[in-house]
N, C-alpha and C positions, 0 to 999 in steps of 0.2 A: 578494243573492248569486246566485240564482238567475238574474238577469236580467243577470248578470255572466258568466255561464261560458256560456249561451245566445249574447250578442253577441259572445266570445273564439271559441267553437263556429264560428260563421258566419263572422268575420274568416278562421280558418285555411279553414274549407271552399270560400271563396270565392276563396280565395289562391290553393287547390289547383287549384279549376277554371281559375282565369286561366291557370297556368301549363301545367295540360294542354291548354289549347284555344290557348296564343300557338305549339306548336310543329306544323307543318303539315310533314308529308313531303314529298319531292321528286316532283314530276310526272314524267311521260316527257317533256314538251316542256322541262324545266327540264336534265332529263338530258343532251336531245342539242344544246340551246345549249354546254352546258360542253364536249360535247364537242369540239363547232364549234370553240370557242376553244381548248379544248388542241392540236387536229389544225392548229392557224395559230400556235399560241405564241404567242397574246397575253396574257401573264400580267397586264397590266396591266387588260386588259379582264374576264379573270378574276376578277380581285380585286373590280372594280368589280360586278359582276354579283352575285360571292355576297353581297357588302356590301347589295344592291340587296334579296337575298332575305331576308337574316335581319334586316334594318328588317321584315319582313312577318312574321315569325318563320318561315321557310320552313326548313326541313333546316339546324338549326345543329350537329347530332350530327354528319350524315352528312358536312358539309362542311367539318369542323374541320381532317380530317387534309391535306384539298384546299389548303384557304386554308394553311396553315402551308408546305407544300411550293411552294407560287404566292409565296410572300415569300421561298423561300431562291432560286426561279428567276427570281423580278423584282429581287434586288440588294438585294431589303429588309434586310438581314443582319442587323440589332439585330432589330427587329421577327421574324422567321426564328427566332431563337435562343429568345427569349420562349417561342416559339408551341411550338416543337419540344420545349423543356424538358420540356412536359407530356407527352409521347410518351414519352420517355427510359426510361420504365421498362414500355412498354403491351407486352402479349403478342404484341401483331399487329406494330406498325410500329418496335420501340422499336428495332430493326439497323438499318431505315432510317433511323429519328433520329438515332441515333449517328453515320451515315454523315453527313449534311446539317452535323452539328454537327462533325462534323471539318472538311469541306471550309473551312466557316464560322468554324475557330479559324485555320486555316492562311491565309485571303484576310485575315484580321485582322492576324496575324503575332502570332495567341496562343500562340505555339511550345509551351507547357506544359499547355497545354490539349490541344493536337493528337496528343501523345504520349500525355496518358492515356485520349485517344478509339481513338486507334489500339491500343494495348495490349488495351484491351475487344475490340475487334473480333476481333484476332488469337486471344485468345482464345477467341472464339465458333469463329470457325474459321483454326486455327492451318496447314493445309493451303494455306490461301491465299493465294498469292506476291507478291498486291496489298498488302496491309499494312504486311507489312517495308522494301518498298519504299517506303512514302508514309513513313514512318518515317525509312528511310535521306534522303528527302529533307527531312526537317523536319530531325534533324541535323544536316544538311548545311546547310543554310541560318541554323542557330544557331551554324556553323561549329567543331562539338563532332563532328569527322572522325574520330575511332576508332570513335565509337557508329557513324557513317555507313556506315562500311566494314564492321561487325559486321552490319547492315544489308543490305547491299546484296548480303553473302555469303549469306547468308540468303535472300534471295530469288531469289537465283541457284541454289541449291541447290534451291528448289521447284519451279522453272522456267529451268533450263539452254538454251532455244532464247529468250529475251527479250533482243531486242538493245538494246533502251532502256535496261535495268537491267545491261547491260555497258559499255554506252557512258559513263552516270555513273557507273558502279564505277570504270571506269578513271581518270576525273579528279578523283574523290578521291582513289583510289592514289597519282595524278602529286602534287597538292599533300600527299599523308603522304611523300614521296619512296620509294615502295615500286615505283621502278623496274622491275624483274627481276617482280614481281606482277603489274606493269599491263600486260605485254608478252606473259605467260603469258594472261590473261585476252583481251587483244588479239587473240590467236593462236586462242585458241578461239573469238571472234567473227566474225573473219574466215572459218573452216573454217564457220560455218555459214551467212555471208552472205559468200563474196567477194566482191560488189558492192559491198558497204556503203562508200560513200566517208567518211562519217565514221569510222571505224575503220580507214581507209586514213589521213585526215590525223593520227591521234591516233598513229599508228603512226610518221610519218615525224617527226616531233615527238620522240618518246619514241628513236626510232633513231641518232636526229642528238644527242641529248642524251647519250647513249651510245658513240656514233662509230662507231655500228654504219654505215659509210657506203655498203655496198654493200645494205643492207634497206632505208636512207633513199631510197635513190637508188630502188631496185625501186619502193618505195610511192608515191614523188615523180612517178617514169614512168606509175603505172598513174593517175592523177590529170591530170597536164597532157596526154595522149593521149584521155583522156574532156571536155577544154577545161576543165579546171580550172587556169586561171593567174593564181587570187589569188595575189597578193605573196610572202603569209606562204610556201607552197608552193613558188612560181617561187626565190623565195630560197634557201630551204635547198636547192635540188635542185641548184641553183649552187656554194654553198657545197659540197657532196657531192662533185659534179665536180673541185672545185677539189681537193679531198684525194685523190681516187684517180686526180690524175695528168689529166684529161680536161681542159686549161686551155680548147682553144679552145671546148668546149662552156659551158664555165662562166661565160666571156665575153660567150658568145650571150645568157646568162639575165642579168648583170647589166647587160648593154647593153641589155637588154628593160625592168627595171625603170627605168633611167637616163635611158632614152629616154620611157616615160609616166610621169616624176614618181613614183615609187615608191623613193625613196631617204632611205639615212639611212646612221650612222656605218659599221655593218659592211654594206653593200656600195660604198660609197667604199672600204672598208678592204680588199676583197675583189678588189676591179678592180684597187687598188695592189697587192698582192700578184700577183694574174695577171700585170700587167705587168712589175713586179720577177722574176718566177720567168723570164718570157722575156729578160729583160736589159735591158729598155726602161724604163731606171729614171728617167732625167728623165721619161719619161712618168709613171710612177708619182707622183710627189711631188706633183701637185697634189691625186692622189684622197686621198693617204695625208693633204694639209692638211685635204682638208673633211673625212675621217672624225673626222681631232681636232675640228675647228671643231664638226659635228654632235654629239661627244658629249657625252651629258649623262648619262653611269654612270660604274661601275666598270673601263669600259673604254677611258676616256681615255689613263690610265698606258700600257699596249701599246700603243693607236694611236700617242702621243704620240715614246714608245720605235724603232717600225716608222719614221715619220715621219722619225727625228733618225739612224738607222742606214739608212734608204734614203740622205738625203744626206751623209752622210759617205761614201758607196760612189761618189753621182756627186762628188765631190771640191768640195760646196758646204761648205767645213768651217765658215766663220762662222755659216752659216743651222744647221749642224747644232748647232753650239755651243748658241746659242740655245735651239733645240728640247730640248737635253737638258739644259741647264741648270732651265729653264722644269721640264721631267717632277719631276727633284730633288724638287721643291718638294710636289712629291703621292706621290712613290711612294721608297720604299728597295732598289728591283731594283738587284745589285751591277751587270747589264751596262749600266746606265746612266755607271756612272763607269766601265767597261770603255771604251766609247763616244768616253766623254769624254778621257780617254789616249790613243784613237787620231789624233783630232782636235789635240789640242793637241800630239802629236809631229809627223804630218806637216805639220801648217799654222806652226809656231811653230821658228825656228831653236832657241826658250830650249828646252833640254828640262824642265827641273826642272816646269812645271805637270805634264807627262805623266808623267815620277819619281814624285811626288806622289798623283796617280789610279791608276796601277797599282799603287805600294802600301797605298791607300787601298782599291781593290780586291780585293786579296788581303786584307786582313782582312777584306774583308765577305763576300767568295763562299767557300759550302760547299756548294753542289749539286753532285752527282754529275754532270748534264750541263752544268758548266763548266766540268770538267777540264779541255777542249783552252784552252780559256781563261784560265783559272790559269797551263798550260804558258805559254802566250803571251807572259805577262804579264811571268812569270817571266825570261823567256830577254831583253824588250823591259826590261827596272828593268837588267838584267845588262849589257847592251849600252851604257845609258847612262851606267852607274857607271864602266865601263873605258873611255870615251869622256871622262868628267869626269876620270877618275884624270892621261889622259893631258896634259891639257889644265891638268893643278896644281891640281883643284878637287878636294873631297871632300867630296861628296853625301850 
């Protein structure tokens, strides 16, 4: 028994000394290699060095927290998360853990993770305008947009001069459709940065969507005067033109995009209408075909519509027929079969088809601006009935 608790005695004593003598502190020469390699960001060679030290049992205390933070900066991220878990809760580094293990839930796309990393933090310190914001953006990316926007007021409120954190407020705004919000926000961005050309294109965007056409135009000028003539830009500030009346400038921009390839349904649709507004309406009808042909929305029905009532104006009444017979088939706008009445009266000696669409028309229009149309319509059913009456028919 005795010779039993003696050799147990020596096993652990023996144990003890291995383990005290396998752990060797870090030298000064061990120090300034690492730091060699921090000061060049080679975290790869990093890794390999400490790896190289604690086979020697070199400073595995002191290099625990080194190595863990060299695997969230070399991409290790599994490996990162392992390492850092152990810190999570340490006196010293556990707000930097926190921090590494968020960036690391969010590169993941652990959205649930990232929010109750980010909550911890905030509350560590709640003054802090980064949080909310990394928040507002993990929402926003889970596309859960009212958190985002709760978010992003939040950090706006801790830090009112952060343009970045107006700049994505505002385009949550735009997709919650809080309009009239994102314009207000907009306005406070621009008052502290008017340079900021992103805040200038979110502006002519959000203006245009509104019809605000003399803001679009403003924001649209201070953009293409700085060489900003992307499409998106050059387009609307055309489109702008076009409403307040300025045709031949509006011209200028969609002969810009026409001419390098930068075309589609609504500015075919746009250049037909310039040309129509000057009276140049056969010119008009080929841009008004490609914008039909181009469209692939909800914006066929009008083009198709503009299309079938520009040629009925120049007196192609069969091509117009077509065209607005064709529309029928997608859309129920009464001035479609208004359209179709005017065609089938002056092209057609029979009048009864046009009989027939005008008062097919009158039962279908109730808007307020078709009244002069309804009148029309009216006085044109009246005109043929006393024309039939005359003739021994009755219509």
């Amino acid at each position: 028994m005795k010779a039993t608790v003696i050799a147990v005695f020596a096993t652990v004593f023996f144990s003890f000394l291995v383990s005290a003598s396998s752990e060797f502190p870090l030298q000064e020469e061990h120090r300034i290699r690492l730091k060699e390699l921090s000061d060049m960001e080679n975290h790869t060679r990093i890794l390999h060095y400490i790896d190289s030290l604690q086979e020697k049992g070199i400073g595995p205390g002191e290099l625990s927290w080194l190595y863990a933070n060299t695997l969230f900066q070399s991409g290790r991220l599994d490996q990162a998360r392992d390492s850092l878990l152990n810190w999570e809760s340490d006196s010293i580094y556990s707000y930097r853990a926190i921090n590494l293990l968020t960036q690391i839930a969010i590169q993941q796309r652990d959205y649930m993770d990232a929010v109750k990393y980010l909550i911890r933090l905030s509350e560590y310190n709640p003054e802090n305008p980064v949080y909310p914001h990394r928040l507002a953006r993990v929402f926003n990316a889970m596309n859960q947009l009212p958190a985002a926007e709760g978010y992003f007021s939040k950090a706006h409120q801790l830090d009112t001069l952060n343009q970045i954190v107006m700049g994505e407020w505002v385009d949550v705004l735009i997709k919650l459709d809080f309009g009239q919000r994102a314009r207000r926000v907009l306005e406070r961005g621009i008052t502290v940065s008017p340079e900021n050309t992103g805040f200038r294109r979110q502006k002519v965007t959000l203006s245009y969507q509104g019809r605000d056409y003399e803001q679009t135009l403003e924001n649209a000028e201070f953009l293409t005067q700085r060489g900003d003539t992307t499409p998106q830009i050059v387009k609307i500030k055309g489109f702008a033109l076009f409403h307040l009346d300025s045709i031949d400038r509006a011209e200028f921009w969609m002969d810009y995009l026409i001419e390098n390839g930068f075309v589609g349904e609504d500015v075919y649709y746009y250049k037909g209408r310039i040309l129509a507004a000057r009276g140049q309406k056969s010119e008009a009808q080929p841009y008004f075909h490609l914008a039909s042909l181009s469209c692939m929305s909800a914006n066929f029905n009008s083009f198709a519509l503009a299309a079938g009532i520009n040629l009925y104006e120049t007196e192609q009444y069969q091509e117009s027929i077509h065209w607005l017979q064709m529309t029928r088939h997608f859309s129920q706008n009464p001035m479609i079969i208004f359209y179709l009445a005017l065609n089938f009266y002056d092209y057609y000696e029979d009048k009864n088809p046009a009989l027939t669409n005008f008062r097919l028309f009158l039962e279908q229009s109730y808007s307020e601006n078709q009244e002069s149309h309804r009148e029309y319509a009216t006085r044109k059913i009246r005109e043929i009935v006393e024309e039939k009456h005359f003739q021994g028919y009755n219509p």
